[in-house]
N, C-alpha and C positions, 0 to 999 in steps of 0.2 A: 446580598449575602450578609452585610452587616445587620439587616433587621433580623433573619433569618437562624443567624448565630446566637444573636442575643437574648431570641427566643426561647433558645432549645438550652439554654445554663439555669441553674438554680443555686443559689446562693445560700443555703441555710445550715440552721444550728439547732442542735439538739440539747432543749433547758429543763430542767428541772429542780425540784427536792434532791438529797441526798435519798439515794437506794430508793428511786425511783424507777430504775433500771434505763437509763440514755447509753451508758459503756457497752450494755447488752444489748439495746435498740440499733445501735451505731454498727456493732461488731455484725448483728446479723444483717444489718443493709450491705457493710462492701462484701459480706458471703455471697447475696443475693444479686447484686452486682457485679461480681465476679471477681472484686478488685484482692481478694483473698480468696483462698482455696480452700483452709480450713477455720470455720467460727470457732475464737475462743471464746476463755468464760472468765468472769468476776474473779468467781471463788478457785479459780485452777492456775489467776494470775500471767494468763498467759495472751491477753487480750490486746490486739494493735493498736490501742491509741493509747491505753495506760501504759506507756513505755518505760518512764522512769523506776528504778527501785523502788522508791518510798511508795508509788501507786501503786505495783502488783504486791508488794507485804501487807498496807493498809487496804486493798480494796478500795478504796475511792481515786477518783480522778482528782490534780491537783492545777496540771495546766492544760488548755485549752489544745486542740490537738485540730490542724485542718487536713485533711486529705479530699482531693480529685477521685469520683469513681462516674461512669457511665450506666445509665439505664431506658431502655429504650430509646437511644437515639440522643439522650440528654445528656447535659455534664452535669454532673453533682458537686460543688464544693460546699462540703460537710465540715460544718464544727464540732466537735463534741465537747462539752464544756464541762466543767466543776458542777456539784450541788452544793458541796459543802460551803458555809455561807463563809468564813476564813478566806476562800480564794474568788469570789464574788465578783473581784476584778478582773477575772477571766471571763466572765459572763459578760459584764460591761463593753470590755472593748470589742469582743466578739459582735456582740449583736448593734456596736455602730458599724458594723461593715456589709452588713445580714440584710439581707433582702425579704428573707423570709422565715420562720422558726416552728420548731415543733417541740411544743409543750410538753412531756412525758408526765402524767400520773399514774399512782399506786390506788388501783383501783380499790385497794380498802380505805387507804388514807382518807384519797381523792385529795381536796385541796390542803396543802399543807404549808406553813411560813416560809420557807425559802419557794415553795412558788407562787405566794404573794409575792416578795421580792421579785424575782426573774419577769416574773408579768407588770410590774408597774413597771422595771426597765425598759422592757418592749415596750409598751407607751412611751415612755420619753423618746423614744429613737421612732417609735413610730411602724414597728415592724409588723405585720399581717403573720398570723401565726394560724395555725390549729393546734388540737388537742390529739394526743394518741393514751387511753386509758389502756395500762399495763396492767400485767399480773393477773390478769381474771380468771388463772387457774390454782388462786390461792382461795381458801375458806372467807366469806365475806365481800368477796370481790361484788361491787355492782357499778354499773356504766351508770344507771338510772342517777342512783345518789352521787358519783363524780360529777355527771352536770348540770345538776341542781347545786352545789357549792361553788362550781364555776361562775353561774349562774349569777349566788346569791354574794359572793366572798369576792370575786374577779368585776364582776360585775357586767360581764359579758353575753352574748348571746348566744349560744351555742346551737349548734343542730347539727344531731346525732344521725349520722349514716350507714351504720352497722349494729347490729344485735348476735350477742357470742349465740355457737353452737354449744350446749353443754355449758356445763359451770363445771370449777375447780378440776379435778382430776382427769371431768371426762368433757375438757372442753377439746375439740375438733374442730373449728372452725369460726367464720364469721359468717353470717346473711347480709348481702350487698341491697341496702333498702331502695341505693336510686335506679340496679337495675333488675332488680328484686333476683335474686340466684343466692345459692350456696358458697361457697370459695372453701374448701376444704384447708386443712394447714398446711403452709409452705416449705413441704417434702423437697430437698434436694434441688430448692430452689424455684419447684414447680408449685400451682396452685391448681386444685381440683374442681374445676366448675363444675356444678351440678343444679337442678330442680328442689327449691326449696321443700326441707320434706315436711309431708302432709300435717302433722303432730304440731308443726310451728306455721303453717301458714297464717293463721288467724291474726296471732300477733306481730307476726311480721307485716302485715296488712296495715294494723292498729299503728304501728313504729312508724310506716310509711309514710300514713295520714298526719300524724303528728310530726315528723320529718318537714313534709309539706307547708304543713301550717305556722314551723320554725320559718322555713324562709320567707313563707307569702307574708309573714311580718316586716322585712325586711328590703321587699325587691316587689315594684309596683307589678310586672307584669304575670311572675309565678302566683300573684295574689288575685289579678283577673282570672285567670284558667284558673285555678282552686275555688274562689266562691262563686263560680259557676258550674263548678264539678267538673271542667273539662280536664283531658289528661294532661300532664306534662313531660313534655320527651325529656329522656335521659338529657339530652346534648343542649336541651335549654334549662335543665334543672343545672348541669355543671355551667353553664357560661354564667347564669344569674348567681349562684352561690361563688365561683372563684372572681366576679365584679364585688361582690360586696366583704369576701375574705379581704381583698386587697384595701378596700374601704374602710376595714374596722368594722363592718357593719356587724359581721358573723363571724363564731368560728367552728371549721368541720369540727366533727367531732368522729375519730376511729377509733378500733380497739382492738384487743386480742393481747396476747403475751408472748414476747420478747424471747426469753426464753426456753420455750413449747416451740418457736418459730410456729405461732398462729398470727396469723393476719398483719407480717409485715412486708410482704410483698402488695398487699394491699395499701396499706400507709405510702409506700414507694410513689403505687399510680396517683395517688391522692395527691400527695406533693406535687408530681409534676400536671396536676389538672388543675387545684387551685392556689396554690403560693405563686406567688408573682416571679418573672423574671425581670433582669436590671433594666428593660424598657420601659417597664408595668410600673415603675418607681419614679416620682417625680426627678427631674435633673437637678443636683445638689447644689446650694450656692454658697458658693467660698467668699473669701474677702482678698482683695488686692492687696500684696505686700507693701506695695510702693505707697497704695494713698487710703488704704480699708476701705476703697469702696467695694459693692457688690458684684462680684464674679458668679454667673451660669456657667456651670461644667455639664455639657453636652452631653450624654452617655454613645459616644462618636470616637471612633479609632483614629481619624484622623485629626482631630481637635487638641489644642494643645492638651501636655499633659496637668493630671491633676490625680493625686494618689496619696492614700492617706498610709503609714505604717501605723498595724495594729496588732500585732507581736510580733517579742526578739527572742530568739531561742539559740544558748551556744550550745553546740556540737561536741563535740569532744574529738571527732576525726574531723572538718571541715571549719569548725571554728563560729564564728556568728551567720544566724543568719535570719532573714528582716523578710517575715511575711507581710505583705501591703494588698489593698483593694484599690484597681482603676477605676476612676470613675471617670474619666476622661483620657482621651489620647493613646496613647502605646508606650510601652516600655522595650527596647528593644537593647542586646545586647552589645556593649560599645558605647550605650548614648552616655552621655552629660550628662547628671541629674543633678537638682539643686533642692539643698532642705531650704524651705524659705523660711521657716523657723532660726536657723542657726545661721544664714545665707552664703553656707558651704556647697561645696560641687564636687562631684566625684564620677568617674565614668562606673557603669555596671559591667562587671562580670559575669557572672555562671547564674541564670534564670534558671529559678526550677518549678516543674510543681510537685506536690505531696503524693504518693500513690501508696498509701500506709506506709510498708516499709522502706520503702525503696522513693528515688527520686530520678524524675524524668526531666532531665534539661533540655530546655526551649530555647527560641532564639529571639521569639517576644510575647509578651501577656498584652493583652488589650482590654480595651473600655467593657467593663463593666463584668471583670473577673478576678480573680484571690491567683496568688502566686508569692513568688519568695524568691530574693537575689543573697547570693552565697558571697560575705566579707565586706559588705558594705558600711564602713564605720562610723559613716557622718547620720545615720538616721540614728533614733531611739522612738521609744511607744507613744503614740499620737502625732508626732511629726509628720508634714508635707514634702512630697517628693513632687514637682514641677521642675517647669523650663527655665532657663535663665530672663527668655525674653517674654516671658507674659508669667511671673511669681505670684502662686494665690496660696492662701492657707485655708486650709478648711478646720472644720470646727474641732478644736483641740477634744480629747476621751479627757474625761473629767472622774477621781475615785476616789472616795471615800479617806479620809483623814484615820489612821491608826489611833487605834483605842487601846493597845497593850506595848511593853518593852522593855528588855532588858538588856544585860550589858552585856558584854561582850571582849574578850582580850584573847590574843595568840598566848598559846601556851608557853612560848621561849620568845625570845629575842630576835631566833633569827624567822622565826615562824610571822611578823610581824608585816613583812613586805608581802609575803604570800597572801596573808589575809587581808588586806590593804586589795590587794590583785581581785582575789575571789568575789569580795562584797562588791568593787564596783560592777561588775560582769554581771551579778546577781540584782542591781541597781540598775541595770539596764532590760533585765527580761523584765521584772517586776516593780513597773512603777508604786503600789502601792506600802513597799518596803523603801526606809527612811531610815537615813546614818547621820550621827552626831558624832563628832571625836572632840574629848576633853584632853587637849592637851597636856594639863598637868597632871591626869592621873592617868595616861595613854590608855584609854580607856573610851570603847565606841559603845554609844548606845544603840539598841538594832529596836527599832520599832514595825509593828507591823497590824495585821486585822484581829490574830487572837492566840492561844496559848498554841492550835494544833499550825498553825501559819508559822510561825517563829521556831515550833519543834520541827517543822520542816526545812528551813533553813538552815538550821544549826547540823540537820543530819547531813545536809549536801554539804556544808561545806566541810564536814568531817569525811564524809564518803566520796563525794563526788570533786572536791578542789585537795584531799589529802591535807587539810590546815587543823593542826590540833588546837584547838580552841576552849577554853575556860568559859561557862557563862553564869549567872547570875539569876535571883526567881526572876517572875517575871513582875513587871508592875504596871500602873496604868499610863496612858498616856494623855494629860490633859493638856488643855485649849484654854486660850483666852478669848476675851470677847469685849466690845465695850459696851456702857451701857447707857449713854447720851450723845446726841450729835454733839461735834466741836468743829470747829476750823484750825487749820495747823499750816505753815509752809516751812519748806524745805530748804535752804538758802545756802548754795556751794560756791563759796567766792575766794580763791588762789590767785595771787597774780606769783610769779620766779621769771627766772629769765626765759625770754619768747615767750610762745604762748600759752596764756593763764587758762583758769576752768571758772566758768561763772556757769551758773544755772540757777533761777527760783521758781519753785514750784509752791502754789498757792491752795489748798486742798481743805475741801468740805467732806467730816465722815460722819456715819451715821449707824448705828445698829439696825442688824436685818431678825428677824425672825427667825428662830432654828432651823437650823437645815438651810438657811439661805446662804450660804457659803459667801463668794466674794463676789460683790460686782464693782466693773470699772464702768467710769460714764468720761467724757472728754466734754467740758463744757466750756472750753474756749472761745471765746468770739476775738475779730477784731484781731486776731493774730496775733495775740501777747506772747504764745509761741508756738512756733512755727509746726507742721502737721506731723513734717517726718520727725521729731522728737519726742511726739506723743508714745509712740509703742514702747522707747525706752524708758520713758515715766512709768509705762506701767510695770515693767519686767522689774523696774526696782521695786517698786510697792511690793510687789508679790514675791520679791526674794527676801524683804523685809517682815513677809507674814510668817515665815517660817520658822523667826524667833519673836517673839514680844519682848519689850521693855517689863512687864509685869510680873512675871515668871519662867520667861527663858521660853514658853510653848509656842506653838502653832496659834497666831491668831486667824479668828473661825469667825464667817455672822457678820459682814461688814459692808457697806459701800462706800465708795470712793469717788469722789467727783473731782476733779482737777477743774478749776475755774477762776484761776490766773497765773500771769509768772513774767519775770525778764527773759531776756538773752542776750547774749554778745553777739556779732558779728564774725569774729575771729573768735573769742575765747570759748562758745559754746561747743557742746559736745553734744554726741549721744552719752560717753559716757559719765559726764558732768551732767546729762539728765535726769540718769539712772538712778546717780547718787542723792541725789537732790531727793528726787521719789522716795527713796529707803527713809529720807531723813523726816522727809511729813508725815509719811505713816508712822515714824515710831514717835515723834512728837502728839500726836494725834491720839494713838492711843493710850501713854502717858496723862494727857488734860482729859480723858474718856470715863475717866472713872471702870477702869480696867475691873474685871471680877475673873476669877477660873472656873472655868467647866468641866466635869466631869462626865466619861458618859456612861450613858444607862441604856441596858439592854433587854429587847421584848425576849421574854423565856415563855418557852411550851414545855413542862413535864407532862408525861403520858405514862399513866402505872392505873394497877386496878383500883378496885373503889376502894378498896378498906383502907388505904393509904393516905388517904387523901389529905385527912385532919393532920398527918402529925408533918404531911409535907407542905401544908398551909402554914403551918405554926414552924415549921424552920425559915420558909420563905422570907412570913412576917417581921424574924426575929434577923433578917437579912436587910430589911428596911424595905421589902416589896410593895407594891401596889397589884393585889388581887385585881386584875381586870375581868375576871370570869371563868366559867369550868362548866366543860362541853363534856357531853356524854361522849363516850367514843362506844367500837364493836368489841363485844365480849366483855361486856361487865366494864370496860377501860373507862376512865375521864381522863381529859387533856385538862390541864390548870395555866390559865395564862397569868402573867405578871410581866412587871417592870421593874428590873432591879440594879441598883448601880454595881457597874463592875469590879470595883473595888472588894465585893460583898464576895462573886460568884467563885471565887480561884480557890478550888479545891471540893468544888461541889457535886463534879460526877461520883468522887467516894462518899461521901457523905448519901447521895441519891441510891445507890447502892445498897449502903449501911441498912436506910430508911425502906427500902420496899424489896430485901431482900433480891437483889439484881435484878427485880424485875421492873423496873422501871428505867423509861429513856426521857432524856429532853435534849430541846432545841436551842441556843442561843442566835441573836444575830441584834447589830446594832437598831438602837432606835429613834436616841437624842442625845443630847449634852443637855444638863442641866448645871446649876449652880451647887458648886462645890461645897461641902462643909467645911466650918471653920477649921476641923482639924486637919483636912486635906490638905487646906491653904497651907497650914502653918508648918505641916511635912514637909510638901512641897518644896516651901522657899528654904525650909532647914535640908532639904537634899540638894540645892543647885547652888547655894548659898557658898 
């Protein structure tokens, strides 16, 4: 029963670009699966997972949204994520819990910079995705040219399984090429099988062949039956393509439009024929609290537990509540839980799952499915929920360092506690949102991903927490970094009456590469000190990265090796080990020959050609780096650059001004580089 169950769930997320249409993908899946009655829409605002205010005014999704729906005998547990690159950390922590994902493109765009992004994530996490190319009843739509930039840009393999009926206005349908048939559009939920009609058979033939020889690249055996011309059954064409979906090796490729509701009852079967379920996925290995060694988590209901929380969302009627993925064991209502992160314990209450609007309480979630306990207040996002008697952590969600910020005050006195209240609550759904409070000008800085990220903030907590709130422009958020290895320790030695705190911590650091954020290494030998004090060494290091000694920032781009130290017998601590840690790392980067980073961000503008010169020549005069300029449809170019963000605040008017509103671009981070002199010299004249 337990392979059985395991089989029949699917785990996946719906990623794309911004106005890709995944809100519209999503919305027509729980129609079709029955889990809603009636489909809404984007632009009517009235759509089941943009639930918050700010998403049905703006049109875009902001947070990640899981709901449970049934299809054929399956479970679905459906993410639908952000595009916009601002909330990016929705996409992240999603897709470490994801088994499986569906890529959504605009089949004019086809591949576009935020789903660069979304797809290198899935690599990092490793997840088997397909493609669903949208929109192909817009002017310009082609399936052909999306997976040829798949192709060439993703670097993927794709192989395309469908060819629309009709283009643009008068598309109808899809042709199913692996069982060669019609599927008309999914009316009321139903699809129309029919005989491919005569007019398209040829090419549909041609697509086949080419389908074919997609996979026989890929999978030894559909490549014998092919260069022998023998035929390939449907049921061995799907098992070879959903072994090698799971493998990375390919990816489906479907298509049709979202909303036409053409050919998403088809993407449905698709999903549950080649995305993998949580058996299909190798067993996750965590690290033992007690000693970090390696931990197997089973995908087994009865095996201890092992659960990672991957979003916090509060309520307004019910108050917090901490969606997680099992990946071992059960959660059952009543149990003990323990963050082994925090090595707090709390018994669980009210288990739910998501069914759009409504919530179904259960009595337990098991191995290797998505669910949500109602008040639980010792978890937060990335944190492990285990047993007391076998404590493992698994691999913390790791997000991006905030590139923008500004300040922040209650607008009265007594408004002060409230907004105190609200931000931390807001610090808990959204790890990548970061609070500084300066005491002597009571004054918090709210840092975050970008100028639409922080304007969403500022709106909840004027709308949604009631805090009338003052803010400030926005400005950048910079990083330090060092720029030579040093040696440093850390030496915490108190003796008062009873017992004192001794700790030395001995510490080699190094500069890493951009984008190499932080690594620890434990190079103890010989026991100079002892294992269980090592996690404390680090938790200090890394509370220490949060300010620098050089400019007050985030220090960014570092490793860390611990590789010696004392201890006491009686006087040693964990938290006399903690301390010690904060103390090498800020000595450390101090003798590092400290520099500040700024960061710089990859831009796509997209306007017609006659624009072009005078939108290179603002760029330029921005400090850009022209990386190139792609023809697009209809006369359009895209112009790529790299520009520091300092430069960009206040550039969608100015883009406007420049191409008479008709041009768009795209922002989303891409490096730190080094600061200029005048940066620096602001900088230390703002913190000073």
């Amino acid at each position: 029963m337990t392979t059985e169950r395991l089989h029949k769930i699917r785990n996946i997320g719906i990623i794309a670009h911004i106005d890709a249409g995944k809100t519209t993908t999503t919305e027509r899946i729980l129609y079709h699966t029955g889990t809603i009655h009636r489909s809404g829409n984007v632009d009517d605002g009235n759509t089941t997972t943009d639930f918050m205010v700010q998403e049905r005014e703006r049109g875009i999704t902001i947070q990640s949204a899981a709901i449970t729906s049934f299809w054929r005998g399956y479970q679905l547990n459906l993410i639908d994520t952000p595009g916009h690159i601002d909330f990016t950390s929705e996409v992240q922590r999603s897709l470490r819990v994801l088994d499986g994902g569906v890529v959504a493109f605009d089949g004019v765009a086809g591949v576009e910079p935020q789903s660069e992004t979304v797809w290198r994530q899935a690599d990092r996490y490793g997840v088997p995705r397909m493609a669903f190319i949208n929109k192909l009843d817009r002017p310009g739509a082609s399936v052909d040219r999306s997976a040829e930039m798949i192709r060439e840009r993703l670097g993927a393999h794709p192989v395309v399984l469908q060819m629309p009926i009709g283009r643009e206005d008068s598309l109808a349908g899809v042709i199913d090429l692996v069982r060669m048939r019609a599927l008309s559009a999914d009316v009321d939920g139903h699809v129309e099988e029919s005989p491919i009609p005569e007019q398209l058979q040829a090419e549909a033939e041609q697509r086949r062949d080419q389908m074919l020889a997609a996979l026989a690249d890929v999978d030894d055996e559909v490549a014998l039956l092919y260069l022998d011309n023998e035929p390939v059954p449907p049921e061995l064409f799907e098992a070879a393509l959903r072994g090698a979906t799971i493998a990375g090796r390919a990816i489906p490729v479907v298509c049709g439009s979202s909303l036409r509701n053409v050919g998403v009852v088809p993407l449905l079967d698709a999903v549950i024929a080649y995305l993998p379920s949580p058996s299909d996925v190798p067993a996750i290995v965590a690290k033992s609290a007690l000693d970090g060694d390696p931990v197997t988590c089973p995908v087994d209901s009865e095996a201890p537990l092992a659960a990672l929380v991957f979003k916090i969302s509060t309520d307004p009627y019910v108050g917090k509540l901490s969606f997680f993925r099992i990946y071992s064991g059960t959660i059952a209502r009543g149990d003990v839980v323990t963050n082994t992160t925090t090595g707090e314990s709390a018994k669980v209450g009210r288990l739910v799952r998501m069914h759009a609007d409504r919530r179904e309480e259960v009595d337990a979630i098991q191995a290797g499915d998505i669910g949500a306990v109602l008040g639980l207040k010792l978890a937060r996002t990335g944190e492990t929920l285990a047993t007391s008697e076998q404590p493992v952590v698994l691999e913390d969600i790791s997000f991006p360092t905030p590139v923008i910020e500004l300040s922040i005050t209650a607008g009265s006195k007594a408004g002060e506690e409230r907004l105190g209240n609200a931000l931390a609550r807001l610090l808990e759904e959204d790890p990548t949102l970061t609070i500084k409070y300066n005491e002597q000008t009571r004054e918090s800085t709210l840092a975050g991903m970008g100028e639409l990220h922080l304007d969403v903030i500022v709106d909840r907590l004027r709308r949604e927490f009631n805090v009338d709130v003052v803010v400030g422009k926005p400005k950048v958020a910079y990083c330090e970094t060092i720029t030579r290895a040093v040696s440093a320790s850390g030496r915490l030695v108190k003796q008062s009456g009873g017992h004192g705190q001794f700790a030395v911590v001995d510490v080699e650091v190094e500069p890493l590469e951009q984008g190499g954020g932080f690594v620890f290494e434990n190079a103890i030998t010989a026991g100079a000190i002892p294992k269980q004090f090592i996690p404390s060494i680090e938790k200090g290091i890394r509370e220490a990265l949060r300010e620098g000694p050089f400019a007050k920032q985030p220090v960014v781009d570092i490793k860390v090796r611990v590789v010696d130290g004392k201890f006491h017998e009686v006087d040693s601590s964990d938290r006399a080990f903690q301390a010690a840690g904060a103390l090498a790392l800020r000595e450390a980067v101090q003798r590092g020959h400290p520099i500040l980073l700024e960061p710089t961000m990859k831009v796509e503008v997209i306007s017609p050609q006659e624009y072009t010169g005078d939108l290179i020549g603002d760029l330029s005069g921005r400090a850009a780096i022209i990386n190139g300029i792609e023809p697009r449809t209809a006369g359009g170019q895209a112009i790529h650059a790299q520009v520091p963000l300092a430069n960009m605040f206040g550039y969608a008017t100015t883009l406007r001004s420049l191409t008479q509103g008709r041009g768009s671009f795209t922002m989303q981070f891409s490096h730190y580089q080094r600061a200029s002199e005048e940066a620096t010299k602001e900088l230390h004249a703002r913190v000073a």
